[in-house]
N, C-alpha and C positions, 0 to 999 in steps of 0.2 A: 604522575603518569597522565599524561592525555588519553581522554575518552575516546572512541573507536567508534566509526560510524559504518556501516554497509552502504553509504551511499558512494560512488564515484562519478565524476566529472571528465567526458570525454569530451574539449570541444565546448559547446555551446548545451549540447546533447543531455536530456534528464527525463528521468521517466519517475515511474513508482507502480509497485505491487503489491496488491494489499491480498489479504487472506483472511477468509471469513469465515468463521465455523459457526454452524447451529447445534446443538442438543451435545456440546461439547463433553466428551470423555464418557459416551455412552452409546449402546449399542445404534442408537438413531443418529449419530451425529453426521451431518452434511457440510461436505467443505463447499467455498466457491473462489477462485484466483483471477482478480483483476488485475489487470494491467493498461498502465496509459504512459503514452510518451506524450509528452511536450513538445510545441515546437517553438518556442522560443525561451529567452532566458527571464522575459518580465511574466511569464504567460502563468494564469494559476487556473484552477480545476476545483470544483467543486464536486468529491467524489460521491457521496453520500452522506447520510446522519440516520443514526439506530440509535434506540430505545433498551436500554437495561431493565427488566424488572425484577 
C-alpha cells in the first residue's frame, strides 16, 4: 500500500498550513493557523523553529 499524503499539486501552485497549539488539551489551550503559498516551484520558506520543553 502506498502512503497517503494531503498534499496536492495544482499546476506549478503549492502552499502549506500549519497549525499551532499552545497549552494543548487544556482548558488554556490557543490555537494559531498559518498559511503561505509559494510562488514558484524552487521557492522554499522558512516558517519558524519552537522549543519543546
Amino acid at each position: 500500500m502506498q502512503p497517503r499524503s494531503r498534499w496536492s499539486r495544482v499546476g506549478w501552485i503549492a502552499g502549506l498550513t500549519l497549525r499551532l497549539s499552545t497549552g494543548w488539551a487544556t482548558p488554556r489551550q490557543q490555537d494559531q493557523t498559518v498559511t503561505l503559498r509559494l510562488s514558484g516551484k524552487d521557492e522554499s520558506v522558512l516558517v519558524g523553529e519552537f522549543e519543546v520543553k
